[in-house]
Structures are given as structure tokens and as C-alpha cells.
Backbone and ligand atoms as CSV (ligand in chain L), in Angstrom:
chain,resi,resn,atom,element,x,y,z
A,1,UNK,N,N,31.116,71.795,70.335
A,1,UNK,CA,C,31.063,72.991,71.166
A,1,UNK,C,C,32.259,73.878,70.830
A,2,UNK,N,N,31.885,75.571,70.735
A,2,UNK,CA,C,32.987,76.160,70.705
A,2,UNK,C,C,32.958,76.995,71.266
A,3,UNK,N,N,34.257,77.574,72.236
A,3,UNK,CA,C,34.564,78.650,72.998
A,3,UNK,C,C,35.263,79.790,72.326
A,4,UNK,N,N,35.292,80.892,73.002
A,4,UNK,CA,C,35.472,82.240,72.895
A,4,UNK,C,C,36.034,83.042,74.061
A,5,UNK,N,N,37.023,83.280,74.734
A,5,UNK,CA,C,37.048,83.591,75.784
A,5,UNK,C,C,37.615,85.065,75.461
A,6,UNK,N,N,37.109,86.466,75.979
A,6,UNK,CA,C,37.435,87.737,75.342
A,6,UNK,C,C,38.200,87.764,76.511
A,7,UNK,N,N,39.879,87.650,75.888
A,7,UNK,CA,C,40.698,87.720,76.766
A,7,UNK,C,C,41.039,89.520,77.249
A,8,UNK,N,N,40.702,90.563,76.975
A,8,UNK,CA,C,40.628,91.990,76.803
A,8,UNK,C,C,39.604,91.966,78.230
A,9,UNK,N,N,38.717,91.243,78.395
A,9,UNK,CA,C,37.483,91.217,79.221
A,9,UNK,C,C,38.321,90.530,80.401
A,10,UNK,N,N,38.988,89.542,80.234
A,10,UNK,CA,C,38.990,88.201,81.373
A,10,UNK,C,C,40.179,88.752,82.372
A,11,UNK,N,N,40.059,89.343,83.705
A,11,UNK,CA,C,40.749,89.469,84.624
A,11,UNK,C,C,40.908,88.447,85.486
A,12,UNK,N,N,41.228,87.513,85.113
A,12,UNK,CA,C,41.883,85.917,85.679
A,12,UNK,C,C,41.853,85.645,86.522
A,13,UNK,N,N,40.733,85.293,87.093
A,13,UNK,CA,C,40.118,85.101,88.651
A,13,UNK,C,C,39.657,83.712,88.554
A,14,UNK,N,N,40.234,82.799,87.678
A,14,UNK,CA,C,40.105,81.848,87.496
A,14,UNK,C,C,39.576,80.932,87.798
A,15,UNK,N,N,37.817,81.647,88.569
A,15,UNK,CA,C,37.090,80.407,88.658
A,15,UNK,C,C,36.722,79.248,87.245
A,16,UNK,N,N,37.181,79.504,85.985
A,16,UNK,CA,C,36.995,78.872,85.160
A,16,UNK,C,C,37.928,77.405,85.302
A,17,UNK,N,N,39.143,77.695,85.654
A,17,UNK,CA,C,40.024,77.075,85.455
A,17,UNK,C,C,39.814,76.002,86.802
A,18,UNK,N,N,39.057,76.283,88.028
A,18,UNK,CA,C,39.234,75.843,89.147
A,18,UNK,C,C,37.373,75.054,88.727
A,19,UNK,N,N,36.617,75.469,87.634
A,19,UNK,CA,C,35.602,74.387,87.579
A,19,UNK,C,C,35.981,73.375,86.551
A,20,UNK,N,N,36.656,74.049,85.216
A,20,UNK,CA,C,36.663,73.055,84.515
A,20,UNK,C,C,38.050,72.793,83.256
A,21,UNK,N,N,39.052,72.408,84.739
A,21,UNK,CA,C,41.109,72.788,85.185
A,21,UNK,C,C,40.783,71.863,83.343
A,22,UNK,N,N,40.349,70.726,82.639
A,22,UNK,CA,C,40.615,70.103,81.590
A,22,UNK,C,C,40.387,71.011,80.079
A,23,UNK,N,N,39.579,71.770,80.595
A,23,UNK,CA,C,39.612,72.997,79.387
A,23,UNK,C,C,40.440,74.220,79.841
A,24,UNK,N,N,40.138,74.805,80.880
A,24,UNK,CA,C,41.148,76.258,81.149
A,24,UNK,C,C,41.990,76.152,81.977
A,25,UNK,N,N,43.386,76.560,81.512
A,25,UNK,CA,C,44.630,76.323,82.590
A,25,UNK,C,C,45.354,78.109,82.494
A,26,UNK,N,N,45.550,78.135,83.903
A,26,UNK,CA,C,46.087,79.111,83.949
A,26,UNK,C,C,47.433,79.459,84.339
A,27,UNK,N,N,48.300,80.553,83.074
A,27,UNK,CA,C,49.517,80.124,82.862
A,27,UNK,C,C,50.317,81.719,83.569
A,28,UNK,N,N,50.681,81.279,84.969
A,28,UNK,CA,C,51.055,82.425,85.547
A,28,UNK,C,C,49.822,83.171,85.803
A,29,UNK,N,N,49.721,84.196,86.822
A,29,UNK,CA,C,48.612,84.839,87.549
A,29,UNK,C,C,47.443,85.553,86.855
A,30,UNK,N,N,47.933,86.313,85.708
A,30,UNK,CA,C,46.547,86.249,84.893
A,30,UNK,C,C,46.789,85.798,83.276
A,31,UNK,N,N,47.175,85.024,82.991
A,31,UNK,CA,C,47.403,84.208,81.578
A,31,UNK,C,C,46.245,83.205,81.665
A,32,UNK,N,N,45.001,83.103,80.970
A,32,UNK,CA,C,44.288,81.861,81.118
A,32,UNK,C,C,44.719,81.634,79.720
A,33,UNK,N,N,44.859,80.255,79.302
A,33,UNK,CA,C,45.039,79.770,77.978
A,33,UNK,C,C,43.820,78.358,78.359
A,34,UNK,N,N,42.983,78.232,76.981
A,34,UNK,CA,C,42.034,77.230,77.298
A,34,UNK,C,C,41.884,76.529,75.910
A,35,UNK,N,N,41.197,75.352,75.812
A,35,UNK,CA,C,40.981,75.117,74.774
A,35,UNK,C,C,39.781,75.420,73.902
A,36,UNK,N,N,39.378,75.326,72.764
A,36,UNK,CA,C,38.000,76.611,72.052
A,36,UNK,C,C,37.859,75.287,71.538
A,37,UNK,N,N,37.755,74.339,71.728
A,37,UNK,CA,C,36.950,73.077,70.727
A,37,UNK,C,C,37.019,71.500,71.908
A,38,UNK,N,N,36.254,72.105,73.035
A,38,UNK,CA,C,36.242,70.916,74.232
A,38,UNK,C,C,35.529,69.693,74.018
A,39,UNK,N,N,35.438,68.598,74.596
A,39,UNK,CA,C,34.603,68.079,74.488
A,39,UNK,C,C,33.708,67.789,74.781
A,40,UNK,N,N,32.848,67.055,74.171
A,40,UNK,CA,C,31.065,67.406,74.462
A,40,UNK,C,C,31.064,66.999,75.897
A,41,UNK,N,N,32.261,65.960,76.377
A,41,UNK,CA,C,31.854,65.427,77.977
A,41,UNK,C,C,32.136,66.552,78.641
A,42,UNK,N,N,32.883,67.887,78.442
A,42,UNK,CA,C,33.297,68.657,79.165
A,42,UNK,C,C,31.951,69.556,79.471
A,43,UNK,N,N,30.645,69.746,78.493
A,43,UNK,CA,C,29.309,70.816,78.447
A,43,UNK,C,C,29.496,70.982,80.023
A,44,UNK,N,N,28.886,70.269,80.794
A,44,UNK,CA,C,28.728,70.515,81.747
A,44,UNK,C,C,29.641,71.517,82.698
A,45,UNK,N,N,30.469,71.276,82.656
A,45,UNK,CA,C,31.826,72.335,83.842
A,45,UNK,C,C,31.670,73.336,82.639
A,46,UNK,N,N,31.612,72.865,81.489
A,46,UNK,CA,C,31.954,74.223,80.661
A,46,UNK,C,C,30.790,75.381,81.358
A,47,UNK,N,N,29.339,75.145,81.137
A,47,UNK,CA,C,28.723,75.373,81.421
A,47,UNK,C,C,28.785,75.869,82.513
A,48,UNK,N,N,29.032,75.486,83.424
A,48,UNK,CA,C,29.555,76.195,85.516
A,48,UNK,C,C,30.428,77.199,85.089
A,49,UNK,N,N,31.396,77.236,84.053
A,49,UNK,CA,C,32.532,78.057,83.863
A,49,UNK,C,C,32.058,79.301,84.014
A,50,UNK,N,N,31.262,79.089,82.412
A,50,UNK,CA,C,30.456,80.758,81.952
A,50,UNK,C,C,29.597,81.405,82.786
A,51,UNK,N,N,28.771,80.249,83.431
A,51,UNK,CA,C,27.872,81.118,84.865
A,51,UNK,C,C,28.954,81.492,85.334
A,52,UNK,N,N,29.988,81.243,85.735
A,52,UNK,CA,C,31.088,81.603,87.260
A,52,UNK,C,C,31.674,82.673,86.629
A,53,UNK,N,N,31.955,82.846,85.815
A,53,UNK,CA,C,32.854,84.092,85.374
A,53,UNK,C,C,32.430,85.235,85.594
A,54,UNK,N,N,33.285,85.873,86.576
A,54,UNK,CA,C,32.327,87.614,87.042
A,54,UNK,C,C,32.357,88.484,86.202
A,55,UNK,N,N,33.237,88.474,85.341
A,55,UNK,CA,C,33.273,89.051,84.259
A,55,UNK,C,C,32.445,89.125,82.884
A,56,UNK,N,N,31.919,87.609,83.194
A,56,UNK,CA,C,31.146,87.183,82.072
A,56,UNK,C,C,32.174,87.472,80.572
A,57,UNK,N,N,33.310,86.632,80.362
A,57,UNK,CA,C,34.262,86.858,79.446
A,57,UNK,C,C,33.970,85.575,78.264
A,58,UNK,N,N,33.618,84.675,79.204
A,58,UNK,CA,C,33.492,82.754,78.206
A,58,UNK,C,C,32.675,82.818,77.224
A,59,UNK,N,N,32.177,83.167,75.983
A,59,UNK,CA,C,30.938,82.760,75.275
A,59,UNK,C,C,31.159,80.925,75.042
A,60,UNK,N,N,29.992,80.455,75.046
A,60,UNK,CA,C,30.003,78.996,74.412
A,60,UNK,C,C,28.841,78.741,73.332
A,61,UNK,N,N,29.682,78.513,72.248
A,61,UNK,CA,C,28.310,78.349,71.520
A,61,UNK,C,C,28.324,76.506,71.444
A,62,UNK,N,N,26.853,75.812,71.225
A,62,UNK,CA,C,26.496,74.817,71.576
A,62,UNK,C,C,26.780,74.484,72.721
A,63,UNK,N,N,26.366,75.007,73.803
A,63,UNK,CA,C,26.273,74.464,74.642
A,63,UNK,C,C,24.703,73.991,75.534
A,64,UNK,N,N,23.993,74.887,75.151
A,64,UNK,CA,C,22.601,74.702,75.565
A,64,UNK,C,C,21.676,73.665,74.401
A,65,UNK,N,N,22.514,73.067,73.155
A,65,UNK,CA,C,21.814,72.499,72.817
A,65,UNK,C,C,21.571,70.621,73.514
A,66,UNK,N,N,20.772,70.252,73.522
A,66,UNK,CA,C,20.553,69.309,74.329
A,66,UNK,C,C,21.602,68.119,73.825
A,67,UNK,N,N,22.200,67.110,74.646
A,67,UNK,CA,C,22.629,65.829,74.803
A,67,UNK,C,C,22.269,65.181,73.588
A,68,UNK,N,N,23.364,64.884,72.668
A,68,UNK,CA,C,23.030,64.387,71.313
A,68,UNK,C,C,22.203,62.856,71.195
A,69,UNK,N,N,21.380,62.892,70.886
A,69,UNK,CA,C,20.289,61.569,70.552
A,69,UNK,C,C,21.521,60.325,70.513
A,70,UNK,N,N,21.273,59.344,70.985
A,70,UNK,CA,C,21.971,57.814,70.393
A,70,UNK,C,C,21.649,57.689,69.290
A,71,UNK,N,N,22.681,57.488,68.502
A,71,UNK,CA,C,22.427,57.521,67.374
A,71,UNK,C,C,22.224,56.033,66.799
A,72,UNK,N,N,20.738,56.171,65.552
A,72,UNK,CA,C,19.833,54.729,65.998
A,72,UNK,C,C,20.969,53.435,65.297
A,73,UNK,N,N,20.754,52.355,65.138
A,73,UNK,CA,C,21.549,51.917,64.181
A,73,UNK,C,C,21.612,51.904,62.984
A,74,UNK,N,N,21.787,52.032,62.063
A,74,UNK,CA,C,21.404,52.262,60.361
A,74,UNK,C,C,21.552,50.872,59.980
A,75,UNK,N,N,22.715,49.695,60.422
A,75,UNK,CA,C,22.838,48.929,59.796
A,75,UNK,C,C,21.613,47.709,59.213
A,76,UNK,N,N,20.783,47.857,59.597
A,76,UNK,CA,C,19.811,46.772,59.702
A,76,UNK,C,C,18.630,47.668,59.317
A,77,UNK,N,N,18.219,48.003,57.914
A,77,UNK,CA,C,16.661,48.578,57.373
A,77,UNK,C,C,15.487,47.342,57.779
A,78,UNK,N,N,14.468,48.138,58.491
A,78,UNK,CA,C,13.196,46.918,58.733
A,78,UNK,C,C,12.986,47.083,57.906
A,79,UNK,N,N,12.926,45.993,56.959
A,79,UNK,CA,C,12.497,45.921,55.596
A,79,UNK,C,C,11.322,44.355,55.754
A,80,UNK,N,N,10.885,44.023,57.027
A,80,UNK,CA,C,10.191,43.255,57.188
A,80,UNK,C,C,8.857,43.193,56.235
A,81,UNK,N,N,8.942,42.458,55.491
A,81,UNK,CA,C,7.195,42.898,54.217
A,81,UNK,C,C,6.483,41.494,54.634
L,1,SF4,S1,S,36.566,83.016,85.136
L,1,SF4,FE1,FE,36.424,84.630,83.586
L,1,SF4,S2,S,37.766,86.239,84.336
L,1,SF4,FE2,FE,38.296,84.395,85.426
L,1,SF4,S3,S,39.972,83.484,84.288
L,1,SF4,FE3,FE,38.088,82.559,83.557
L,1,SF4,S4,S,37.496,83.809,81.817
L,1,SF4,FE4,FE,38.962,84.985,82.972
């Protein structure tokens, strides 16, 4: 997942920071500093972030793509003949 936050846009009303405080921290009253490469456990709040923002400032890209498959095991080919 990667973020974008158009800080030019973001008047620091920091519901971002108050859904999802492990990616956006806010440094003094309108300083948001966040991180742009969260982790996938974070989608979710990330996700609440960008709805919440009145500004609509957050882009996230991958975030609407779905919950990555378990990935199957490779070690063992059915090679049953
Ligand atoms: S919610 Fe939007 S306007 Fe508020 S601090 Fe976060 S990015 Fe900025």
C-alpha cells in the first residue's frame, strides 16, 4: 500500500491521525507527518482515514484491492501418478 497525503490540501484536523495514530502523527497543530508505505494490517484505519478526511487530502493506492490470498504451499508438487 502507498500513501500520498497533499499536504498543500491537508488543514490538520486530524481525524486521520485520531483513526489511524500508527500511520499519521501529528507534529504540533497542523504538521501531520505520516508514513507512505503502511502496513497491509494498517488497510483498514487507513481506509477510515481517507473516508474521514474533510478535505479529502489522503490518496491510497492499493487499498481497495482485496486481502492477499494465503499463499498455497509450493513446497510439496502433487506429483501423485
Ligand atoms: S484528516 Fe485530512 S486534513 Fe486532517 S490531518 Fe489528516 S490529511 Fe490533514
Amino acid at each position: 500500500m502507498r500513501l500520498v497525503v497533499d499536504l498543500n490540501r491537508c488543514q490538520g484536523y486530524a481525524q486521520c491521525a485520531f483513526l489511524a495514530p500508527d500511520v499519521f502523527t501529528m507534529h504540533g497543530e497542523e504538521s501531520l507527518v505520516y508514513d507512505p508505505h503502511p502496513a497491509g494490517e494498517q488497510r483498514e484505519r487507513v481506509a477510515r482515514a481517507v473516508a474521514a478526511c474533510p478535505v479529502r487530502a489522503i490518496t491510497a493506492e492499493g487499498l481497495d484491492s482485496p486481502r492477499p490470498a494465503p499463499v498455497a504451499s509450493a513446497g510439496e508438487p502433487s506429483d501423485a501418478r
